[in-house]
C-alpha positions as CSV (number, residue, x, y, z in Angstrom):
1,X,-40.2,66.5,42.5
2,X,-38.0,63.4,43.4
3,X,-35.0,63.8,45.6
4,X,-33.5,62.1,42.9
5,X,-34.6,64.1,40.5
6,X,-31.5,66.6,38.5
7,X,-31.9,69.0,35.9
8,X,-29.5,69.9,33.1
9,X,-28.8,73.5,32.2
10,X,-27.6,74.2,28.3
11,X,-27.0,77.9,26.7
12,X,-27.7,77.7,23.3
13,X,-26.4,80.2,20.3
14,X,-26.3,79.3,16.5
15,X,-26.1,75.5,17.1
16,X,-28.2,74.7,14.2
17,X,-25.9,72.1,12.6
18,X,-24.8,69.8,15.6
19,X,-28.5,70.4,17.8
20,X,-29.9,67.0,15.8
21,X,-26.6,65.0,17.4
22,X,-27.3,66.7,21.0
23,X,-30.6,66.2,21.1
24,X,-29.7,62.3,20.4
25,X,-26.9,62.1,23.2
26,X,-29.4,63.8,25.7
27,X,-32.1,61.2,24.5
28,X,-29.4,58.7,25.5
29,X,-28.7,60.2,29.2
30,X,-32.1,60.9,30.2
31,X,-32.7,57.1,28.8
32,X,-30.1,56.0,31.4
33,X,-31.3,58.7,34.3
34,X,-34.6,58.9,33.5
35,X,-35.6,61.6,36.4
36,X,-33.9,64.5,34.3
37,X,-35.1,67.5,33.1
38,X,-33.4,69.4,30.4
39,X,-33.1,73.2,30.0
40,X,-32.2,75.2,27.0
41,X,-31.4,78.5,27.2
42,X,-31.4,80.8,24.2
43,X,-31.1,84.9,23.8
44,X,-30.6,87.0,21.1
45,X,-26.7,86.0,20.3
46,X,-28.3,83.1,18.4
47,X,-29.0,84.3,14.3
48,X,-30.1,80.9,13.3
49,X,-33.1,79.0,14.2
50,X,-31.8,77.3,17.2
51,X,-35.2,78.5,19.1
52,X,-37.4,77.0,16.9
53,X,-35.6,73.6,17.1
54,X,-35.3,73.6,20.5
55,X,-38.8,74.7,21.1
56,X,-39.8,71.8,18.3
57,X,-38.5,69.6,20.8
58,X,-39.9,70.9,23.6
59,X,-43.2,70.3,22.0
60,X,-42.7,67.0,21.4
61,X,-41.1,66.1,24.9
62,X,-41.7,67.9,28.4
63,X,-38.5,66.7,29.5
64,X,-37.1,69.6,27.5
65,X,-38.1,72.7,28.4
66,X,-36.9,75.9,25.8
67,X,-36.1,79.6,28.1
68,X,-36.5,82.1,25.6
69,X,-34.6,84.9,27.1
70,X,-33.4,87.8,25.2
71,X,-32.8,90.0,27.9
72,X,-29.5,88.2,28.6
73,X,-26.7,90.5,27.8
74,X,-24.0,87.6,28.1
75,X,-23.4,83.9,28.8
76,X,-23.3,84.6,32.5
77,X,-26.8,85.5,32.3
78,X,-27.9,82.6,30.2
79,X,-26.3,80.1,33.0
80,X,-28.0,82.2,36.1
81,X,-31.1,82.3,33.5
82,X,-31.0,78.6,33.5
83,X,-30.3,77.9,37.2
84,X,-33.4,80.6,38.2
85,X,-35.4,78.3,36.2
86,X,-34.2,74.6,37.3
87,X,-34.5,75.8,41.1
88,X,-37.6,77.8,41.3
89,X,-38.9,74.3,39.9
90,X,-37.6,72.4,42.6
91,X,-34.7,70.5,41.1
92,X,-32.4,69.2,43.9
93,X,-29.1,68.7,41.4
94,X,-28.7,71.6,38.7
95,X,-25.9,70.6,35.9
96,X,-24.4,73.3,33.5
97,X,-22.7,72.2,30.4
98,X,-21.8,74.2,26.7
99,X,-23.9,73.0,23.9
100,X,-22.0,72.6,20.4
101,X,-21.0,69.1,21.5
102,X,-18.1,70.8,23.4
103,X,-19.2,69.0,26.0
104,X,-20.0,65.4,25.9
105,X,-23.6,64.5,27.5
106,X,-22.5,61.0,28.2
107,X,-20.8,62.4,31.1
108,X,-23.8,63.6,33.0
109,X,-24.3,60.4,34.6
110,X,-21.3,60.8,36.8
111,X,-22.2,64.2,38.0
112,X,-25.5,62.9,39.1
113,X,-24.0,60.0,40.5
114,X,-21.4,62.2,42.7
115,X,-23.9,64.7,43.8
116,X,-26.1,62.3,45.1
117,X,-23.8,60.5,46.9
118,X,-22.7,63.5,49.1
119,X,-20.8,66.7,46.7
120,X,-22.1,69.7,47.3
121,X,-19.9,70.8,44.0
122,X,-18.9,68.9,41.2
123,X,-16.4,70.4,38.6
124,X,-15.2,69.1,35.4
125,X,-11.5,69.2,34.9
126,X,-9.8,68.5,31.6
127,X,-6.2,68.1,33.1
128,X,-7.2,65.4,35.4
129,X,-5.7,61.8,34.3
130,X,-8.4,60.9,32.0
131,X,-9.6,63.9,30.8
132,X,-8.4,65.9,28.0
133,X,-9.1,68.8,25.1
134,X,-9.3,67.7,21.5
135,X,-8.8,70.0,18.6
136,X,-7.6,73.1,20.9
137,X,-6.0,76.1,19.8
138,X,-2.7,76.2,21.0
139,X,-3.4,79.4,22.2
140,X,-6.7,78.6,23.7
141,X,-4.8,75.7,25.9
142,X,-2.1,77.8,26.8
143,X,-4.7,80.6,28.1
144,X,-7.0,77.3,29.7
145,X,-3.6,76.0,31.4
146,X,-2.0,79.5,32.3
147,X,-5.4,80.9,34.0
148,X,-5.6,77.4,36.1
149,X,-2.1,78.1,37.5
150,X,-2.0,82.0,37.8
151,X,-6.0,81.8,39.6
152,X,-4.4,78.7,41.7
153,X,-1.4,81.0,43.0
154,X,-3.3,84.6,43.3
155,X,-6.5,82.7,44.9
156,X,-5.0,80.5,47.3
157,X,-7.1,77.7,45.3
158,X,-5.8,73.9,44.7
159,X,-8.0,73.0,41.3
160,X,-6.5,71.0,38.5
161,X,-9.0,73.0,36.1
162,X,-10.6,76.5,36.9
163,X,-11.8,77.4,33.6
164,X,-13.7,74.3,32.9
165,X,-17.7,75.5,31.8
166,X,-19.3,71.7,33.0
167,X,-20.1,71.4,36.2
168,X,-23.0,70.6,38.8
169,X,-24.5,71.5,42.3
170,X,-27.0,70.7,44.7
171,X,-29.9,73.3,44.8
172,X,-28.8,74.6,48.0
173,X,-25.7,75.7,46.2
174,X,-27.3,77.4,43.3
175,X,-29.6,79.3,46.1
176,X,-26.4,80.7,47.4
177,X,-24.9,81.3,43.8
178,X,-28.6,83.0,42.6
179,X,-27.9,85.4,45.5
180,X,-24.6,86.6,44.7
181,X,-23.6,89.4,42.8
182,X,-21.1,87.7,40.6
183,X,-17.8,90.2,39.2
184,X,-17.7,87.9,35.4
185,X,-19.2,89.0,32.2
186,X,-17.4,85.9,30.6
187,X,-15.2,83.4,31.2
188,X,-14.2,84.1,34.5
189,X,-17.3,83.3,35.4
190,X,-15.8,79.3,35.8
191,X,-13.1,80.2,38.1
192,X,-15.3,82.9,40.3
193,X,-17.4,79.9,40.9
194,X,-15.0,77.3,42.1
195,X,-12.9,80.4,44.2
196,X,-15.9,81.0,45.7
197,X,-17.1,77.6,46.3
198,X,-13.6,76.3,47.3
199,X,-14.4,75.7,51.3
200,X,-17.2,73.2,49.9
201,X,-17.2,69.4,49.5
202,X,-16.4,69.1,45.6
203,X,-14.7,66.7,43.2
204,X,-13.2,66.9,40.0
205,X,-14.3,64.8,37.6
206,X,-12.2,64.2,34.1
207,X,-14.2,65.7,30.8
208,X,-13.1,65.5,27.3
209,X,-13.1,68.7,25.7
210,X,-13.7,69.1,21.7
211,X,-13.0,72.0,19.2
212,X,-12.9,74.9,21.4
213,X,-13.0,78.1,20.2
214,X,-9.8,79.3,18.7
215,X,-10.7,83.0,20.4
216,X,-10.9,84.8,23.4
217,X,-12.4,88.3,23.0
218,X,-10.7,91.5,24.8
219,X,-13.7,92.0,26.9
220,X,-13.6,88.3,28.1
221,X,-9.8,88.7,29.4
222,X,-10.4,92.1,30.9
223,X,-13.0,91.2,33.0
224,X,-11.0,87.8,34.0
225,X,-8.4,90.1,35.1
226,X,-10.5,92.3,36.7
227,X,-12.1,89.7,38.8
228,X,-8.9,87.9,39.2
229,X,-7.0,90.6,41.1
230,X,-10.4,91.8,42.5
231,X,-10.6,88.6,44.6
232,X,-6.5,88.6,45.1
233,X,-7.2,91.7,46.6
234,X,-10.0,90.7,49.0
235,X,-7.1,87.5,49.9
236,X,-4.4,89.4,51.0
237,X,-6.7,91.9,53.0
238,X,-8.2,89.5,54.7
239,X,-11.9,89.6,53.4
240,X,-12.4,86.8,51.2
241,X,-15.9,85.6,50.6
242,X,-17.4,82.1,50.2
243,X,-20.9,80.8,49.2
């Protein structure tokens, strides 16, 4: 593999109707950063035929490469899924984004760019100037904005976005994150990540965020709060951890 040569993680679940418009955007990056390799992941949560369309494309083009995985029991599994995969295949820069178009693709190009010009870490941040979250809940933003601050003041952490899902590392990184036992099911997952990786050389980098779920299930906040105060914990008894 080049040194310059990234891959691009992407859990997939009932994406049917905008997979045709992804597929076209990623077309676009890989046209403009033409060393990428693209990785969907998809497990039994999906009920449409978002396999076969993403294994139809990964028959056309070997950049794409489709992880069937149905042992995955949540989204934290699909991302670690995805990152196994990218690093056991030698990738030096592993990128994770949402499909659904929540995530634009157009803005892999700067994560490449960053991580290969010295980031270990880079995390996208919608409340940077220049970023921002169209179509949001109100409740969604207020839980997106109020998790940032409350994880910033229990976690000792400076980030303008902890709950962001689109961000990238270096494969040394992902060696370290493979090797942890993570605390999040869920969401949390985001802010474990950047806690953990907050001693690093990162950046933030503004995203634009579209039409994000209007929900948060009861599971998903639980297990943020049990990780949140998990790691609080750890802070004021003196044994945080780092990757």
């Amino acid at each position: 593999m080049s040194q310059k040569d990234y891959a691009v993680v992407i859990p997939l679940a009932n994406e049917s109707k905008l997979f045709d418009q992804l597929v076209e955007l990623l077309y676009g990056v890989l046209d403009q950063t033409p060393e990428g390799t693209i990785y969907f992941v998809v497990d039994k949560a999906t009920k449409d035929n978002t396999l076969e369309l993403c294994q139809a494309v990964s028959t056309r083009d070997t950049r794409f490469i489709t992880i069937w995985a149905p042992e995955n029991k949540n989204v934290v599994d699909a991302y670690l899924r995805g990152y196994q995969e990218a690093y056991q295949n030698g990738h030096q820069i592993i990128i994770e984004m949402d499909g659904g178009l929540s995530h634009d693709p157009r803005s892999i190009p700067q994560f490449v760019e960053a991580l290969r010009n010295g980031y270990e870490c880079v995390f996208g941040s919608r409340f940077l100037e220049g970023g921002s979250i169209d179509g949001g809940n109100p409740k969604r933003l207020f839980l997106s904005r109020g998790g940032t601050m409350l994880s910033n003041l229990l976690l000792g952490t400076c980030f303008n976005d902890m709950t962001s899902g689109y961000q990238g590392y270096h494969a040394a990184i992902v060696k370290n994150i493979l090797e942890y036992t993570l605390l999040s099911k869920a969401h949390f997952y985001q802010t474990e990540l950047r806690y953990l990786l907050r001693h690093r050389n990162y950046l933030e980098l503004p995203i634009h965020y579209q039409n994000p779920s209007p929900s948060v299930s009861n599971f998903a906040i639980r297990n943020a709060l049990y990780g949140l105060f998990s790691y609080f914990w750890q802070r004021i008894t003196f044994r945080t951890k780092r990757l």
